[in-house]
C-alpha positions as CSV (number, residue, x, y, z in Angstrom):
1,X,-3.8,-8.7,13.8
2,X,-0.3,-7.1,14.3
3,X,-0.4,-3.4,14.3
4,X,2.4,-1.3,14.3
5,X,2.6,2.7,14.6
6,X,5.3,4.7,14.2
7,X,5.7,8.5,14.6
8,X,8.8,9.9,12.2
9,X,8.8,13.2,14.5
10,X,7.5,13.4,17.8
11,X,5.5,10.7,20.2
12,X,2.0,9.7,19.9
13,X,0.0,10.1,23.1
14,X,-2.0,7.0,24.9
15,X,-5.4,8.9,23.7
16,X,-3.9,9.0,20.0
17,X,-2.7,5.5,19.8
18,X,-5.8,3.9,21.2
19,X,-8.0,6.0,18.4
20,X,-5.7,4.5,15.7
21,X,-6.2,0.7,17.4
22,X,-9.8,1.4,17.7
23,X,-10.7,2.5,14.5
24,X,-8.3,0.2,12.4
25,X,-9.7,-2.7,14.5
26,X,-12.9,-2.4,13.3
27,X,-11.7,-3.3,9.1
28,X,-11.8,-6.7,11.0
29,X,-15.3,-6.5,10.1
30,X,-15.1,-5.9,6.3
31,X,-11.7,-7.8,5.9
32,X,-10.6,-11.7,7.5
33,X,-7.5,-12.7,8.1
34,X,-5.7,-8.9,8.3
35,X,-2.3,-10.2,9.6
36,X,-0.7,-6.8,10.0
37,X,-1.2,-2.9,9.9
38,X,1.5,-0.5,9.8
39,X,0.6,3.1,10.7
40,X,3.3,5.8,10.4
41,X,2.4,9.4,11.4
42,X,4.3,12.6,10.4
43,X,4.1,15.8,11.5
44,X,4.7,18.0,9.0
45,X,4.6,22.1,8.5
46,X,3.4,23.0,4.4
47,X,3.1,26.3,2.6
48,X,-0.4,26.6,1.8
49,X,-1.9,24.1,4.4
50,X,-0.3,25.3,7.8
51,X,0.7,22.3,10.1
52,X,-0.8,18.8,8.7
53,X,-0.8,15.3,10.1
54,X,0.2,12.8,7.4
55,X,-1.0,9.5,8.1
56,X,0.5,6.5,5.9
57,X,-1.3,3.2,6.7
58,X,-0.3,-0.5,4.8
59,X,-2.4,-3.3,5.8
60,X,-1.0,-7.0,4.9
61,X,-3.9,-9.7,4.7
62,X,-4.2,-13.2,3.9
63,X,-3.9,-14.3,0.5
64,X,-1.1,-11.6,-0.9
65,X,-3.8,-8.8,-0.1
66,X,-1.9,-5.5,0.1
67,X,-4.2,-2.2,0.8
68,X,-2.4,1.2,1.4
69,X,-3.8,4.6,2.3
70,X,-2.2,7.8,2.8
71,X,-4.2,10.9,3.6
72,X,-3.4,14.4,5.6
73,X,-5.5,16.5,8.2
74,X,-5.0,19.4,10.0
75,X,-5.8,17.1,13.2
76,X,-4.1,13.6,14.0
77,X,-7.6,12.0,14.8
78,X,-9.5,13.4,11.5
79,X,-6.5,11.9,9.7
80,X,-7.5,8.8,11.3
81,X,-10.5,8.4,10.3
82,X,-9.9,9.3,6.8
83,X,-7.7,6.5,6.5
84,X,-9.8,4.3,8.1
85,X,-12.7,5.1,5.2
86,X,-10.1,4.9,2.4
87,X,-9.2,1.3,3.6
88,X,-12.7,0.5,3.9
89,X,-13.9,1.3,0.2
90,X,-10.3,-0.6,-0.7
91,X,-11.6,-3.3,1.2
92,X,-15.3,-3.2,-0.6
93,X,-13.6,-3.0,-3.9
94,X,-11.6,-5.8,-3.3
95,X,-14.4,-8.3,-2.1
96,X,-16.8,-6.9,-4.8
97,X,-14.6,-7.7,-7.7
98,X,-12.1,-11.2,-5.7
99,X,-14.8,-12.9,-3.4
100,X,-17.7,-13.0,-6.0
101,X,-15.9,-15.7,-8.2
102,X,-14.0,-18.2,-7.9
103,X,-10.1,-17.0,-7.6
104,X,-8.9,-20.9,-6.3
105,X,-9.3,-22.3,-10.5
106,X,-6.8,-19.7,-11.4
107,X,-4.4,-18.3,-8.8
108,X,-0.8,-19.0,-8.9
109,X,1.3,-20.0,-6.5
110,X,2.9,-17.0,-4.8
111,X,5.6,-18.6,-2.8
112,X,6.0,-15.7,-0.1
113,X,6.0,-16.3,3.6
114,X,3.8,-13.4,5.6
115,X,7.0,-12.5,6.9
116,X,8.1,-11.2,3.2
117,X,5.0,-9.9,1.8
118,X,4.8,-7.8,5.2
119,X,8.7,-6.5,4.0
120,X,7.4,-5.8,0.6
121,X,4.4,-3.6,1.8
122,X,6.7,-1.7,4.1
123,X,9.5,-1.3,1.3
124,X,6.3,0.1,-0.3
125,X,5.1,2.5,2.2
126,X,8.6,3.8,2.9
127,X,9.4,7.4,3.2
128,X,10.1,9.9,0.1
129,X,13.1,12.3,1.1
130,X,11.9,15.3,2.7
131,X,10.8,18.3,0.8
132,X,12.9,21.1,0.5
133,X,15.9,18.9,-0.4
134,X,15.9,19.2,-3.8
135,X,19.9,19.2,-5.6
136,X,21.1,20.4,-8.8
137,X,21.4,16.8,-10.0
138,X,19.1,14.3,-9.6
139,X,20.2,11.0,-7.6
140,X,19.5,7.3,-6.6
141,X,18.2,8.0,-2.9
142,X,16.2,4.7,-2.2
143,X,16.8,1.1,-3.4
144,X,14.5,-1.4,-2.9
145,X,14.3,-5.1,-2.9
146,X,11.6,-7.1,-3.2
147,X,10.1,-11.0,-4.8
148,X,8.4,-10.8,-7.4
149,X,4.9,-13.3,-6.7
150,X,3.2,-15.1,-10.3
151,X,0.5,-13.1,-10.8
152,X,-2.3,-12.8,-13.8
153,X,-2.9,-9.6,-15.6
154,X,-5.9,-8.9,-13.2
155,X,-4.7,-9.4,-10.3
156,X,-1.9,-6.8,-11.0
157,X,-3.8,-4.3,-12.4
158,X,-5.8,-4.6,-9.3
159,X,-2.9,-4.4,-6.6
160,X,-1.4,-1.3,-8.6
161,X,-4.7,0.6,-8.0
162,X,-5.1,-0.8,-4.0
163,X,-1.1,0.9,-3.5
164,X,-2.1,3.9,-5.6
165,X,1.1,3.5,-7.8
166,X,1.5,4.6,-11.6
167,X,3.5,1.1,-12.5
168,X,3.4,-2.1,-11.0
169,X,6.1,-4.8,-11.4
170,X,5.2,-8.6,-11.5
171,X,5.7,-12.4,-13.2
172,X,3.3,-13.2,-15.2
173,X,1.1,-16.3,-14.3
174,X,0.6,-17.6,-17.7
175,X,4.2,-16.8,-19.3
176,X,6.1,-16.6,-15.9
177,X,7.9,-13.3,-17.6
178,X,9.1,-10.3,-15.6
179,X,6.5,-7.8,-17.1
180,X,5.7,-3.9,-16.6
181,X,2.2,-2.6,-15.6
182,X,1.6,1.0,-16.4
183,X,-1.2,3.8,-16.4
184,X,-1.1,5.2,-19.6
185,X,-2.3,9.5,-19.5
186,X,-5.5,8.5,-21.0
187,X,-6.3,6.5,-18.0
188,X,-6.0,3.2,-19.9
189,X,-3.3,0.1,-19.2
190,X,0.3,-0.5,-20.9
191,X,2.4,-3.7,-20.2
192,X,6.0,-3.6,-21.1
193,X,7.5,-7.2,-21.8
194,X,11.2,-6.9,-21.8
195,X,13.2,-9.0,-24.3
196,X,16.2,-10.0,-24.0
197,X,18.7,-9.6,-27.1
């Protein structure tokens, strides 16, 4: 397993990286085949919450799996170890409702090397603009890139909730369209199949 920390402000202390390696090295247990983990820590000072530690973790496994976790604590360490229990019920999730059946009869092909689908969880996990920046007129301030991998309706559902995002873009499996997952406000699905014409 890779595993890659970065601090956005300020250096993280021997003590401080060998907490993050020991307690992400331990979701070997609950997950196989983890190729990568990328941990960023921030350093940040908020209104009502005094000096936090925001701790944004993407972890890249075998067969497309993607888990992310972001959580904040006063201290670096509780953050830690926060995350670390966030990834684990991700990881429970995931084997509870993909290792109990047989996935081999009806997964697609996904066609990306390690290499990419490592890019595309980063791309993911990338930085929002700092607060406080806010302009009179809103702008495009991040572009990203990223291959779309055949996917069924499942499957995307699924990877939408393990990043924690409101929309998920992927190809459909059985039509091989572009297609738009959503979470609708009354907590239900939407999918958007653009036409062209």
């Amino acid at each position: 397993m890779e595993l890659t920390i970065k601090s956005r402000n300020g250096k993280i202390s021997e003590r401080q990286r060998a907490h993050i390696e020991e307690k992400l090295a331990k979701l070997e247990r609950y997950l196989h085949g983890i190729t990568s983990i990328t941990v960023e820590v921030q350093h940040e000072q908020q209104r009502n919450a005094g000096e936090v530690y925001r701790v944004q973790t993407t972890l890249v496994a075998e067969h497309g799996v993607i888990l992310r976790a972001e959580e904040r604590a006063p201290d670096l360490y509780a953050a830690i170890d926060e995350v670390q229990e966030v990834l684990q019920r991700q990881i429970s999730r995931y084997k509870e409702k993909y290792w109990r059946r047989s996935r081999e009869q009806r997964r697609a092909p996904n066609g990306l090397t390690p290499a990419e689908e490592v890019a595309i969880a980063e791309a993911e996990a990338a930085a929002i603009a700092a607060p406080g920046e806010a302009e009179a007129t809103p702008r495009v301030i991040r572009t990203k890139t990223f291959r779309l991998r055949p996917m069924f309706l499942d499957d995307a559902i699924e990877q939408m909730e393990l990043l924690g995002h409101n929309f998920f873009i992927f190809q459909n499996a059985e039509t091989m369209q572009i297609n738009v997952l959503y979470r609708r406000r009354d907590g239900n699905y939407g999918v958007i199949i653009p036409e062209v014409g």
